[in-house]
One Martini backbone bead per residue (centre of mass of N, CA, C, O) as a GRO file, in nm:
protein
  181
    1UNK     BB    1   8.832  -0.362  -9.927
    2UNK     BB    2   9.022  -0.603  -9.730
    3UNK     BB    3   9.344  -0.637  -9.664
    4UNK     BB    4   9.686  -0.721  -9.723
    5UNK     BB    5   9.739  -0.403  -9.895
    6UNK     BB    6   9.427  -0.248  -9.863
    7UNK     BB    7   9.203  -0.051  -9.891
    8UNK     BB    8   8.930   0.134  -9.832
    9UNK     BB    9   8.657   0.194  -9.991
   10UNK     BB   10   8.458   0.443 -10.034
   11UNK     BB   11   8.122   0.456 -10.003
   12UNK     BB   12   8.100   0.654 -10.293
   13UNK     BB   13   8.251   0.378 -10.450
   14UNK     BB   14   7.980   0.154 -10.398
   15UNK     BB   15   7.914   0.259 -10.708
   16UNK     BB   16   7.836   0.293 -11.019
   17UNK     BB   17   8.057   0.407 -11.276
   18UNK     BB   18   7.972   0.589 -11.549
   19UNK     BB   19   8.303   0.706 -11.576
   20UNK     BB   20   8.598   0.616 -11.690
   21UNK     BB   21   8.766   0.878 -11.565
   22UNK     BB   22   8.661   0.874 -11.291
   23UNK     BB   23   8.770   0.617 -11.184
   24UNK     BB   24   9.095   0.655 -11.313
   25UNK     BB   25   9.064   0.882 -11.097
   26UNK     BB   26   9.128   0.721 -10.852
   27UNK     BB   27   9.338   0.661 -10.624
   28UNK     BB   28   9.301   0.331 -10.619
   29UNK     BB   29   9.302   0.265 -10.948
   30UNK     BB   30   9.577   0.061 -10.911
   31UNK     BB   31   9.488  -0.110 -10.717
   32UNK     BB   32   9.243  -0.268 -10.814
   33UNK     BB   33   9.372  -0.364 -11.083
   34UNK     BB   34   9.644  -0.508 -10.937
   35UNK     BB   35   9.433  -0.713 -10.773
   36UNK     BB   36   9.217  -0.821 -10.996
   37UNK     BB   37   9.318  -0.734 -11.335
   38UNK     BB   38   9.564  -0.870 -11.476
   39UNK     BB   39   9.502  -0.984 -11.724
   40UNK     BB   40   9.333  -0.702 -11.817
   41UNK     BB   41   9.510  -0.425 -11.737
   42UNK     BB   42   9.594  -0.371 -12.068
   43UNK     BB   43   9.286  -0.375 -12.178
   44UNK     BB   44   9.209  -0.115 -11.994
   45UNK     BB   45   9.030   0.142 -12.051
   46UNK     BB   46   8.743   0.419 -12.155
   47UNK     BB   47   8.556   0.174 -12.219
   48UNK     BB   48   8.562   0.144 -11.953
   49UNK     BB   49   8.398   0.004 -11.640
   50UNK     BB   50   8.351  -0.036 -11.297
   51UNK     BB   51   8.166  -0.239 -11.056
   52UNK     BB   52   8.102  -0.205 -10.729
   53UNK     BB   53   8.050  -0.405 -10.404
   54UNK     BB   54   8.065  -0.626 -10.146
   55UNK     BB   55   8.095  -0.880 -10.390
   56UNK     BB   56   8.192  -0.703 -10.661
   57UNK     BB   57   8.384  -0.723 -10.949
   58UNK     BB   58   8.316  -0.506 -11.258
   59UNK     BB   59   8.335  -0.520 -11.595
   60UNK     BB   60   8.257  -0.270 -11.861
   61UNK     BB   61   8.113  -0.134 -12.169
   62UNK     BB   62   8.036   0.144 -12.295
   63UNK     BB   63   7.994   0.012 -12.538
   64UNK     BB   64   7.816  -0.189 -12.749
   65UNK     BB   65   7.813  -0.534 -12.884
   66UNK     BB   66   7.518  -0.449 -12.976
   67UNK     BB   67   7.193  -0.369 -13.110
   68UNK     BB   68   6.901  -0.345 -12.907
   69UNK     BB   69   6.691  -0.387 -13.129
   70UNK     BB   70   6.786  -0.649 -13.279
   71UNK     BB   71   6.772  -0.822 -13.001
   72UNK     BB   72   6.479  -0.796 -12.933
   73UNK     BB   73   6.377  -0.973 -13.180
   74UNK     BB   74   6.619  -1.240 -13.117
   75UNK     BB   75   6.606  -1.368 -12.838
   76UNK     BB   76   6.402  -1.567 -12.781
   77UNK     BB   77   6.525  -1.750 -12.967
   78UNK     BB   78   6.787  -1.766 -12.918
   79UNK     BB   79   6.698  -1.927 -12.587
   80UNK     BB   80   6.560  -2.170 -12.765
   81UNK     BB   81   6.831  -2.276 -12.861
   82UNK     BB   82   6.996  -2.297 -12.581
   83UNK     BB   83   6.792  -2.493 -12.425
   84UNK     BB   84   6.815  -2.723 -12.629
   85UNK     BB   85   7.120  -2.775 -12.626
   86UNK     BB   86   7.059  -2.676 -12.256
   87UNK     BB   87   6.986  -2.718 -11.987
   88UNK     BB   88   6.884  -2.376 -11.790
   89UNK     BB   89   6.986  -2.118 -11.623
   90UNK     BB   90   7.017  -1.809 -11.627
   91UNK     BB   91   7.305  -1.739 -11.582
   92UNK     BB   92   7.374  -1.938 -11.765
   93UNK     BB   93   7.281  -1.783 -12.035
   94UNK     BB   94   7.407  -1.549 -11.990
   95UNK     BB   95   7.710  -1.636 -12.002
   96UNK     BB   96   7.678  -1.766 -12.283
   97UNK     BB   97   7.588  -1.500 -12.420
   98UNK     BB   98   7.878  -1.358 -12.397
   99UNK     BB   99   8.089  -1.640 -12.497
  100UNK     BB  100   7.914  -1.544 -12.792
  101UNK     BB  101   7.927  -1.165 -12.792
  102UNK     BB  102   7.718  -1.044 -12.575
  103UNK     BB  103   7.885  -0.886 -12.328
  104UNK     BB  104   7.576  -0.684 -12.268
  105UNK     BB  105   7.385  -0.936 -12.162
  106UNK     BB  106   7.182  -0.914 -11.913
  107UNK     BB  107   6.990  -1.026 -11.693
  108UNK     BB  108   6.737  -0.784 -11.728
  109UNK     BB  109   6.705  -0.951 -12.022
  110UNK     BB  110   6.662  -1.238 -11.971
  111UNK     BB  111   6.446  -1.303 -11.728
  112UNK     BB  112   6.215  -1.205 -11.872
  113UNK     BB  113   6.190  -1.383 -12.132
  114UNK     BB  114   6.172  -1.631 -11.965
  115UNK     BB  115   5.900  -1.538 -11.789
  116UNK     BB  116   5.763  -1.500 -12.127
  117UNK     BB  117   5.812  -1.822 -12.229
  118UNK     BB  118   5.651  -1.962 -12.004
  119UNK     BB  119   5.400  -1.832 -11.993
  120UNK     BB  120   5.346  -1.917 -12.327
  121UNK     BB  121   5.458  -2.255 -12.341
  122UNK     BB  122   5.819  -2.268 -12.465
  123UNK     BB  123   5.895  -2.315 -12.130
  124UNK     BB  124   6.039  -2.491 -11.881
  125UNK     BB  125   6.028  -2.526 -11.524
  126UNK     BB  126   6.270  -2.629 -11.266
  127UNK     BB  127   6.379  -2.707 -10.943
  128UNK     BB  128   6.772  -2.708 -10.847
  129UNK     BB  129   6.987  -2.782 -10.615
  130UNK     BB  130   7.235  -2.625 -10.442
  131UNK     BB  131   7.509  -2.600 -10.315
  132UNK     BB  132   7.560  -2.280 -10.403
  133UNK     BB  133   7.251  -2.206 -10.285
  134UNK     BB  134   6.994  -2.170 -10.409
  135UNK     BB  135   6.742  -2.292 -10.595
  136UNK     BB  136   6.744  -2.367 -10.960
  137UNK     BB  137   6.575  -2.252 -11.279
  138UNK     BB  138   6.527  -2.457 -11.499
  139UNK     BB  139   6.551  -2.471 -11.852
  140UNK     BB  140   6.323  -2.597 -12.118
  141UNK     BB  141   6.176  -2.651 -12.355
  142UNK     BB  142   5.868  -2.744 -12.544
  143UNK     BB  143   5.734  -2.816 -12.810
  144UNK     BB  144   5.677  -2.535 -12.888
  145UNK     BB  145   5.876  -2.375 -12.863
  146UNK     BB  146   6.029  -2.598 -13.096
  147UNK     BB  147   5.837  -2.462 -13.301
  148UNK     BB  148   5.944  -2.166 -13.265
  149UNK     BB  149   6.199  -2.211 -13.347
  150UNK     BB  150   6.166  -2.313 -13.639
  151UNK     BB  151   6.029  -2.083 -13.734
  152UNK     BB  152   6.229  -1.832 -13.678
  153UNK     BB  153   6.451  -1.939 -13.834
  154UNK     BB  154   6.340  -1.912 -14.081
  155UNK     BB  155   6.305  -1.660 -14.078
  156UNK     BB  156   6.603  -1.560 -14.026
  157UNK     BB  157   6.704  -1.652 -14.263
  158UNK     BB  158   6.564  -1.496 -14.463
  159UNK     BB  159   6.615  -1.219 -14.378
  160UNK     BB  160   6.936  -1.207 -14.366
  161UNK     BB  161   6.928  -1.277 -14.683
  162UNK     BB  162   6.797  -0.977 -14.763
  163UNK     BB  163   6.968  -0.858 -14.642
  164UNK     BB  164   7.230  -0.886 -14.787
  165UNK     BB  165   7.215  -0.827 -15.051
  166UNK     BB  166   7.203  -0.589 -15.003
  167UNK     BB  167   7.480  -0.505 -14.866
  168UNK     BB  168   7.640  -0.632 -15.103
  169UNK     BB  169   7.587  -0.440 -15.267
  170UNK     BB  170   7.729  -0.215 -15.518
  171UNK     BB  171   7.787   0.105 -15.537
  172UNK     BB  172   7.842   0.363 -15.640
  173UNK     BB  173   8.101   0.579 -15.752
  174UNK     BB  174   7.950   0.849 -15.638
  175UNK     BB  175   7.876   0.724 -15.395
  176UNK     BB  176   7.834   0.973 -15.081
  177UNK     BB  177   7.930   1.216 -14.920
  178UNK     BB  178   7.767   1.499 -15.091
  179UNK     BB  179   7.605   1.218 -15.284
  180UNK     BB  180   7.355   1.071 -15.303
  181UNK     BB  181   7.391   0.991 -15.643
   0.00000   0.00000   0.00000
């Protein structure tokens, strides 16, 4: 970070930094904060961590903002949902799923993803040159895709309908931590 008015990030500040209290307390982080996040500085807490390279920076939840597990399971549906609604390159795609509240769903899981349903046969991928950069891989679905699609959904409608079902009865009035029936 150089220029007008900031200083040199120390090198090994230039590295991922997990713990947002040591972030927070670096000297810079008031420089860091009021010159790239004022939109953002106000909610910038002890939740999030940034990471610095020599062309990004990025602000990070320390909680994850959906179950790993759950969306391992349903990942691939999303995935030919939103390309069926419109051709997308990945980070396009990985954009589109954060900004419907996915928002620690990053390239390193949907990359593969899409690199296994292309293998599969459920989406097909085609290269358009871009102007800012290398050009770009661009998915639709296939007809399988969009079978594996509608399979999915009702899959999915089904069960959420029967964990519905069961979480939304009502417990007993006994029934609570140190009462288990």
């Amino acid at each position: 970070m150089t220029g007008t008015g900031s200083k040199n990030i120390p090198p090994e500040s230039d590295s991922a930094l997990t713990d947002a209290e040591a972030f927070s307390s670096h000297p810079l982080y008031p420089e860091i904060v009021g010159a790239f996040l004022p939109p953002f500085a106000g909610w910038l807490t002890r939740q999030h961590y940034l990471t610095m390279s020599n062309t990004r920076l990025s602000l990070h939840s320390m909680a994850p903002a959906h179950d790993p597990q759950l969306l391992k399971g349903v990942l691939s549906l999303l995935l030919l949902h939103l390309l069926a609604e419109q051709e997308s390159y990945g980070y396009e795609v990985v954009q589109r799923l954060q900004a419907e509240g996915l928002t620690d769903v990053l390239e390193g899981t949907v990359y593969p993803a899409l690199a296994r349903l292309e293998r599969e046969g459920r989406v097909a991928a085609r290269l358009i040159s871009s102007s800012s950069g290398p050009a770009r891989k661009y998915y639709r679905p296939t007809a399988s895709g969009y079978a594996a699609l509608a399979a999915g959904t009702a899959t999915w409608a089904r069960q959420t309908e029967i964990v519905a079902v069961i979480l939304t009865r009502p417990l007993p009035a006994h029934a609570g931590p140190g009462n288990p029936t």
